[in-house]
BAPA-411015 format. One record per residue: x, y, z of N, C-alpha, C in turn; residue in three letters. Coordinates in steps of 0.2 Angstrom, whole numbers, padded with zeros to 4 digits, always signed. Layout:
<rs>
XYZXYZXYZAla
...
</rs>
This chain:
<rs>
-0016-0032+0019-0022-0030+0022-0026-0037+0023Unk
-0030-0036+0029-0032-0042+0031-0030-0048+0035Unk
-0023-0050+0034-0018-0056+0035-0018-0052+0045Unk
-0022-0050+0047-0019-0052+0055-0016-0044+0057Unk
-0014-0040+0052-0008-0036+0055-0012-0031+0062Unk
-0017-0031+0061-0019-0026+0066-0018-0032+0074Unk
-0020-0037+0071-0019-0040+0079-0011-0043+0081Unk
-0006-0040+0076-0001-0042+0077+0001-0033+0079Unk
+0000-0027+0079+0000-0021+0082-0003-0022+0088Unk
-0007-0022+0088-0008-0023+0095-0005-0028+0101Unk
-0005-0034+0098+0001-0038+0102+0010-0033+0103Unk
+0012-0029+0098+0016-0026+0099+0016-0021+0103Unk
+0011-0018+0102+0011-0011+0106+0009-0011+0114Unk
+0006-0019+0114+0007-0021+0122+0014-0022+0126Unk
+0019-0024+0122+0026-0021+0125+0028-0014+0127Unk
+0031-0014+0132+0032-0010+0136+0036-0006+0131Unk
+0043-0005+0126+0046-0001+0124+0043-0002+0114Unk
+0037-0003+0115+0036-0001+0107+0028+0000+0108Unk
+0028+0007+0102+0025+0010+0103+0021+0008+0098Unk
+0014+0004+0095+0012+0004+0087+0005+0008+0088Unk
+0005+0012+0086-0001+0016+0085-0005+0012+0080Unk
-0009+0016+0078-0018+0016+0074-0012+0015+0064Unk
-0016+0014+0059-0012+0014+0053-0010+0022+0053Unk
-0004+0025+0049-0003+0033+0049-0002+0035+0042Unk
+0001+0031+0037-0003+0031+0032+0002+0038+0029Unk
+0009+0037+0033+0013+0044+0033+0016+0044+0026Unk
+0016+0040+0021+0019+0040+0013+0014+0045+0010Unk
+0009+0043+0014+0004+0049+0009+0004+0056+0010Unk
+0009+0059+0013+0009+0065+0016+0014+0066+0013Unk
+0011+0072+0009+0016+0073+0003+0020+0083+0004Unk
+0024+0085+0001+0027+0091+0002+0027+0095-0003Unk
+0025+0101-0002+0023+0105-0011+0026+0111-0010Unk
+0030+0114-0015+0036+0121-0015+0032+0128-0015Unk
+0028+0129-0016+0022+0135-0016+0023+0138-0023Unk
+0030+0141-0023+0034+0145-0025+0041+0143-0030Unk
+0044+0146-0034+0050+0143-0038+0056+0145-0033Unk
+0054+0150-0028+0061+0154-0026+0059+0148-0020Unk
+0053+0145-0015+0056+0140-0011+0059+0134-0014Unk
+0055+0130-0021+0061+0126-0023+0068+0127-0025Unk
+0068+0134-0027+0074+0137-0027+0082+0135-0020Unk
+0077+0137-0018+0080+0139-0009+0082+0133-0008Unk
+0074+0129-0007+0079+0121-0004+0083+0118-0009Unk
+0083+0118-0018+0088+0115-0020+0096+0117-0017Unk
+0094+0123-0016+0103+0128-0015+0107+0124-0009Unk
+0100+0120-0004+0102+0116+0004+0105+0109+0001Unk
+0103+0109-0005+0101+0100-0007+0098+0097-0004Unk
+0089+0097-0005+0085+0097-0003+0080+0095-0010Unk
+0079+0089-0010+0075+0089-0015+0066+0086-0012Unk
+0062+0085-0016+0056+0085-0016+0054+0078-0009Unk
+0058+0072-0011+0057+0068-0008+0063+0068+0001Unk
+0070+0073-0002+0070+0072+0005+0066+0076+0010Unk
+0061+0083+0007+0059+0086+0010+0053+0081+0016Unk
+0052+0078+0010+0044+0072+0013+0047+0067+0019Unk
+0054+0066+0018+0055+0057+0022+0059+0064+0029Unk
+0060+0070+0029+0059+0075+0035+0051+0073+0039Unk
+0049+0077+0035+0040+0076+0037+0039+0070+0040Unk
+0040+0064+0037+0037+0057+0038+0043+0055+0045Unk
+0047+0056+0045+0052+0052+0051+0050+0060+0058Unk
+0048+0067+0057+0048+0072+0060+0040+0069+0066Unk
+0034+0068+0060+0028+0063+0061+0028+0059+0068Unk
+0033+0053+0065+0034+0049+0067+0038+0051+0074Unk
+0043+0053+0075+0047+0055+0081+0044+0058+0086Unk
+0037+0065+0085+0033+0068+0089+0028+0059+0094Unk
+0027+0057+0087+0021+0050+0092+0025+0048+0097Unk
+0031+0045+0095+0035+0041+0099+0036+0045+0105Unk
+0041+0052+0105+0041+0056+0110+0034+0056+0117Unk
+0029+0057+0113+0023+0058+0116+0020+0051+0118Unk
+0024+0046+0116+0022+0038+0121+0026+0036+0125Unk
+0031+0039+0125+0036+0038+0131+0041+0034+0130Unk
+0038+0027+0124+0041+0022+0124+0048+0024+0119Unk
+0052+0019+0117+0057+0017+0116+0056+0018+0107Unk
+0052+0013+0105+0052+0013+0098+0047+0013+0094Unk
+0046+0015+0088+0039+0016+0086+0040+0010+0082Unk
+0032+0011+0080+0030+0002+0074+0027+0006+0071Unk
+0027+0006+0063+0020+0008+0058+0019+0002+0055Unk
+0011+0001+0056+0008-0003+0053+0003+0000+0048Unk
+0004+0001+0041+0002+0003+0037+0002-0004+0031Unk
-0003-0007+0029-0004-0014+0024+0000-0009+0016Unk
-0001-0004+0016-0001+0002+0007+0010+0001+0010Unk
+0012+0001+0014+0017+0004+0015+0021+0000+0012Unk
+0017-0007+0007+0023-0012+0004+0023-0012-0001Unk
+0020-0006-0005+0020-0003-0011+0026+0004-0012Unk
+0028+0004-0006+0034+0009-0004+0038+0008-0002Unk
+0040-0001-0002+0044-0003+0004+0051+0003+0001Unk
+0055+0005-0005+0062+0006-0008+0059+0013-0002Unk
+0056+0018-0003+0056+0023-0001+0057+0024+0005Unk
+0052+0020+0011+0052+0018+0018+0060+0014+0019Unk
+0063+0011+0018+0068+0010+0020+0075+0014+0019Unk
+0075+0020+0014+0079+0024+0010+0078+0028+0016Unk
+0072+0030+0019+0069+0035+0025+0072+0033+0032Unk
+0070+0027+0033+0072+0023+0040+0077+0019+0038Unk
+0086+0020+0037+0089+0014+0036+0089+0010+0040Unk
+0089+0010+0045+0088+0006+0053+0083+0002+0054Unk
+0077+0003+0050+0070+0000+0050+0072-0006+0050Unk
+0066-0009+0054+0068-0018+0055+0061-0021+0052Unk
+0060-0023+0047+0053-0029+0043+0053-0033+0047Unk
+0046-0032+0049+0041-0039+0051+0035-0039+0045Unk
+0036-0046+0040+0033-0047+0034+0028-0053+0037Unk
+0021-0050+0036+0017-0055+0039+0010-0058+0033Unk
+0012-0065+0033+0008-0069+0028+0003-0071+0033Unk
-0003-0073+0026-0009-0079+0028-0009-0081+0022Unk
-0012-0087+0023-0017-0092+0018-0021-0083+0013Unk
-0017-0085+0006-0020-0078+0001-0026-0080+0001Unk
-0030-0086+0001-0037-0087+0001-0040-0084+0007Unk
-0038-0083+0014-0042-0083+0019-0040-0076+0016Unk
-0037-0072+0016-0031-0066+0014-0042-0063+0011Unk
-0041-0064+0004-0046-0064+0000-0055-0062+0003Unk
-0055-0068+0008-0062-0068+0010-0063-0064+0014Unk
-0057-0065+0018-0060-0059+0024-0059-0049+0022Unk
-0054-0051+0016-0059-0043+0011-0063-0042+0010Unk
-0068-0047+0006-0074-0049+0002-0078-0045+0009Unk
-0078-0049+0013-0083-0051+0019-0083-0042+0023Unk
-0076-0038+0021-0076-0033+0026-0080-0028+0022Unk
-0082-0028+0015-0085-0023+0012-0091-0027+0007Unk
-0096-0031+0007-0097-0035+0003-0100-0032+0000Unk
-0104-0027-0002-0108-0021-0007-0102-0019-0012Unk
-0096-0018-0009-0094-0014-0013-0087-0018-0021Unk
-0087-0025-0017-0084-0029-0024-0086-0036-0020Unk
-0085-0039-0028-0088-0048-0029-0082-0048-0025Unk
-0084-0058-0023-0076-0061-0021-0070-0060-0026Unk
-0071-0062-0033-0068-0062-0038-0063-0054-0038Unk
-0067-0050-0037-0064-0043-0037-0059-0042-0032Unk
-0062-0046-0026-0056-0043-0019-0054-0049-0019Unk
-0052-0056-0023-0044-0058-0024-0042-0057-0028Unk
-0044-0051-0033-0039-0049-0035-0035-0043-0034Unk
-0041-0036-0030-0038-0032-0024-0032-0034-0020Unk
-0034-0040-0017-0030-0043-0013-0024-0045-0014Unk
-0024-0048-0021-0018-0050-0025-0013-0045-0024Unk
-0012-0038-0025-0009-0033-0029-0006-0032-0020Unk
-0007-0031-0017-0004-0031-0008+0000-0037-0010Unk
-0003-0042-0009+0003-0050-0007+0007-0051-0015Unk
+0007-0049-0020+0015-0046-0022+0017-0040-0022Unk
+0015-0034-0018+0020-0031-0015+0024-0033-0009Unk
+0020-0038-0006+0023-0040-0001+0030-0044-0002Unk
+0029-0047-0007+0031-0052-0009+0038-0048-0012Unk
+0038-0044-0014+0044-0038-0018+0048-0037-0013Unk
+0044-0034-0007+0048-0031-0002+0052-0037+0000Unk
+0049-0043+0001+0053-0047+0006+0059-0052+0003Unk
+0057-0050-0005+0063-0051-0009+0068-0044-0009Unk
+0066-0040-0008+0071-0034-0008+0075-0034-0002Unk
+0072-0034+0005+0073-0034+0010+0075-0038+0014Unk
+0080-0037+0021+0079-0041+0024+0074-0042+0032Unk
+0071-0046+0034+0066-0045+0040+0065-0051+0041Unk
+0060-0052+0046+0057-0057+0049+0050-0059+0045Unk
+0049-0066+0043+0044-0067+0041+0038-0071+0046Unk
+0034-0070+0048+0029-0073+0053+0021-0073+0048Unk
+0021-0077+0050+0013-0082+0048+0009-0079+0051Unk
+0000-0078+0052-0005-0078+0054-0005-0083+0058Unk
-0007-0088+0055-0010-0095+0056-0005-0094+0064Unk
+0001-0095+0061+0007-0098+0068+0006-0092+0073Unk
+0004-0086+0072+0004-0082+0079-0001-0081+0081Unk
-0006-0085+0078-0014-0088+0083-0014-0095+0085Unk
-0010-0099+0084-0008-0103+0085-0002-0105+0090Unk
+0002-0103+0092+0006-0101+0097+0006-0096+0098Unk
+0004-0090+0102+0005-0086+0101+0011-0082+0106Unk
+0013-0086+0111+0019-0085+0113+0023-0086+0112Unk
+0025-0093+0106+0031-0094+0102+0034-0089+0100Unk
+0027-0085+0095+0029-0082+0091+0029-0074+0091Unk
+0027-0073+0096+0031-0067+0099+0035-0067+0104Unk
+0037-0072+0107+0047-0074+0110+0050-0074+0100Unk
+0049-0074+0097+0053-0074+0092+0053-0067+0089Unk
+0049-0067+0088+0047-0056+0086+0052-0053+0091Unk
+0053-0055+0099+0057-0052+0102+0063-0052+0100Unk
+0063-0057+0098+0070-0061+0098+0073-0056+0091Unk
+0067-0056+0086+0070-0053+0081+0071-0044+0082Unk
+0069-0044+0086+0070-0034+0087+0073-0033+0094Unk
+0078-0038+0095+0084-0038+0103+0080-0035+0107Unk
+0075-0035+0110+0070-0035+0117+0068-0040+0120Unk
+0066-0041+0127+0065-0045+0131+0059-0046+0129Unk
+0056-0054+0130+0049-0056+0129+0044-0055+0136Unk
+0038-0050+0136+0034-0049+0140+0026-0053+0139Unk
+0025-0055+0144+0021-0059+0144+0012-0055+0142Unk
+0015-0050+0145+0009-0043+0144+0006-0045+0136Unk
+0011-0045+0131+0009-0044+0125+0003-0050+0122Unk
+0002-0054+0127-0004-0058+0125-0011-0058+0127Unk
-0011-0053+0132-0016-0050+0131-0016-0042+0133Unk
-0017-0041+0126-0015-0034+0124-0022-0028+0125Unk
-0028-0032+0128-0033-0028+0131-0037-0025+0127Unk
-0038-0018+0128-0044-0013+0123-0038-0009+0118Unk
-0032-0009+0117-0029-0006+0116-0030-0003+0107Unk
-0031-0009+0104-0033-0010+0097-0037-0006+0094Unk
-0035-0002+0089-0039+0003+0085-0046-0001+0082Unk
-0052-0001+0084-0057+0001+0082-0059+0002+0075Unk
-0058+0009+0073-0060+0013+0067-0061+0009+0061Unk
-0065+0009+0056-0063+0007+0050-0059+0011+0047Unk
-0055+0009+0045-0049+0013+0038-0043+0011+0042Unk
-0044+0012+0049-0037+0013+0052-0034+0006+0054Unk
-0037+0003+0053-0037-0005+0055-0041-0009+0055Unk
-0041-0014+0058-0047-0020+0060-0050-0017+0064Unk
-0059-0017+0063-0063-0015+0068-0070-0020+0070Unk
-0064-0028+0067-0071-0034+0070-0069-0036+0077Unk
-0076-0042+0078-0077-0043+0085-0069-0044+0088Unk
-0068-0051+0083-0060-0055+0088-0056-0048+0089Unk
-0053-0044+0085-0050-0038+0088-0052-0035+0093Unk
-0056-0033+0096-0060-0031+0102-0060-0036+0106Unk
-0060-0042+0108-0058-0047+0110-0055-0044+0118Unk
-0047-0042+0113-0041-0041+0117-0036-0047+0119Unk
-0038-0051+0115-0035-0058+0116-0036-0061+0111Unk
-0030-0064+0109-0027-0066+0103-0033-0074+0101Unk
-0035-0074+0097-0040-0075+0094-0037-0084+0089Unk
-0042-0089+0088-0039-0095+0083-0039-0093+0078Unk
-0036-0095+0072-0038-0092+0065-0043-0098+0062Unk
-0048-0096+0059-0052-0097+0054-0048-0103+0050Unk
-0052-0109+0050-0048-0115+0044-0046-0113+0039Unk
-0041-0117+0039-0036-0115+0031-0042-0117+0026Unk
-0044-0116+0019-0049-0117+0015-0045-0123+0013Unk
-0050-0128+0008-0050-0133+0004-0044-0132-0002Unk
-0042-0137-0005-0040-0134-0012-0043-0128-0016Unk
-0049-0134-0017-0055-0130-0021-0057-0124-0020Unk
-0058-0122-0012-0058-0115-0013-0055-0109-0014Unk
-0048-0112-0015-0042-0106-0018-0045-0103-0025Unk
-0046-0097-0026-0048-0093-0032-0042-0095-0036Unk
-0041-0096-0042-0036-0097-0048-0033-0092-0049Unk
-0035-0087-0046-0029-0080-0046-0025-0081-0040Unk
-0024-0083-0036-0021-0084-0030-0017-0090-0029Unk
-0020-0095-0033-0015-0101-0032-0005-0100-0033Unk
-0005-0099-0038+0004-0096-0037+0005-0093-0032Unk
+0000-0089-0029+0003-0085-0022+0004-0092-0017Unk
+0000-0094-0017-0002-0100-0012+0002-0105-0011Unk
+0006-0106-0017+0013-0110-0019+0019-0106-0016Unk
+0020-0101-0019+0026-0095-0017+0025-0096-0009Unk
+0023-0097-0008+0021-0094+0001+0021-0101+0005Unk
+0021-0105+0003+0020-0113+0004+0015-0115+0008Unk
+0010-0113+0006+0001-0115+0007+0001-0121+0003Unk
+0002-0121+0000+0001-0126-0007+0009-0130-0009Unk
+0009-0136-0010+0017-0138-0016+0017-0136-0020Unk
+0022-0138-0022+0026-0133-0025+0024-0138-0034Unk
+0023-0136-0039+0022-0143-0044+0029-0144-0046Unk
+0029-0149-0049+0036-0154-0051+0034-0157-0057Unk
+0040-0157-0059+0037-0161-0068+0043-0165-0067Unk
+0037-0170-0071+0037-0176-0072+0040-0181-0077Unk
+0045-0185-0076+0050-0188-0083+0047-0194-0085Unk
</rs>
């Protein structure tokens, strides 16, 4: 959450053959037996609880895509890397795009999207708990790892490389990706730069000092920061 993903959906959903909707959040759409004679019934198919749901959640999924005409869907859901083993058990086809930022900037720009509702101290540690799920996944998994920083900063590099990594031609469209970007709060990002329509600078990298102390190891892991070395 926070790391860019909504303006990296929308630069995706500006191609011609990929479809990336609003977040869908489809892990949480869960499947209940009513009855013991339906769990009955479906055990008899081999059918159990979880495969009944990754039906529901790929059935979801395949009506959007049908109804966009395009070629392939994207979910962009931040919570979905708390599920990575299940989402990939459901899509084995599925292709990761793991996308980092600075855990500091990661941090503020939570603080800053709800500031009533937790201190900064609160939402790096909120914050924390995504960036080692993320971090599980991209251990567990294999995918493309892209930076914030680097796709506001080049931004055509670095979606000729996204192309590059999901075998599609690179279309120029994708840089300015328009009004197309969800809005809503919950469903994604709903500040100015994303309304924009156009890929936007990223915010300075923070100081040392301003990195919270819960976040430093992440900042290291992710190579924001060196790595320490000990000394003979």
């Amino acid at each position: 959450m926070r790391s860019g993903s909504t303006l990296l959906r929308a630069v995706l959903n500006a191609h011609s053959a990929l479809h990336a909707p609003h977040e869908l959040h489809v892990r949480r759409l869960t499947v209940g037996y009513g009855t013991s004679l339906a769990e009955k019934a479906m055990d008899a198919l081999g059918h159990n609880r979880a495969d009944l749901e990754h039906l529901l959640w790929d059935r979801v999924l395949h009506r959007e895509l049908v109804k966009s005409g395009k070629q392939y869907i994207v979910d962009k859901t931040p919570a979905n890397a708390f599920a990575y083993q299940r989402i990939s058990t459901c899509w084995p086809d599925a292709r990761f795009v793991f996308l980092l930022r600075h855990p500091a900037s990661i941090a503020k720009s939570w603080h800053e999207a709800s500031p009533d509702r937790r201190t900064s101290h609160e939402a790096a540690l909120d914050a924390l708990r995504y960036m080692k799920a993320v971090e599980r996944a991209r251990g567990a998994l294999s995918g493309l790892t892209v930076r914030y920083e680097d796709l506001t900063a080049d931004p055509e590099g670095e979606t000729r490389r996204i192309c590059d990594f999901l075998s599609l031609p690179w279309e120029e469209g994708m840089l300015s990706y328009g009004e197309q970007a969800v809005v809503v709060k919950g469903l994604g990002d709903w500040k100015d730069k994303i309304r924009s329509g156009a890929v936007q600078a990223a915010r300075e990298l923070p100081a040392v000092e301003e990195i919270p102390d819960s976040l430093i190891p992440m900042a290291r892991t992710w190579g924001y920061l060196p790595e320490v070395t000990g000394s003979t």
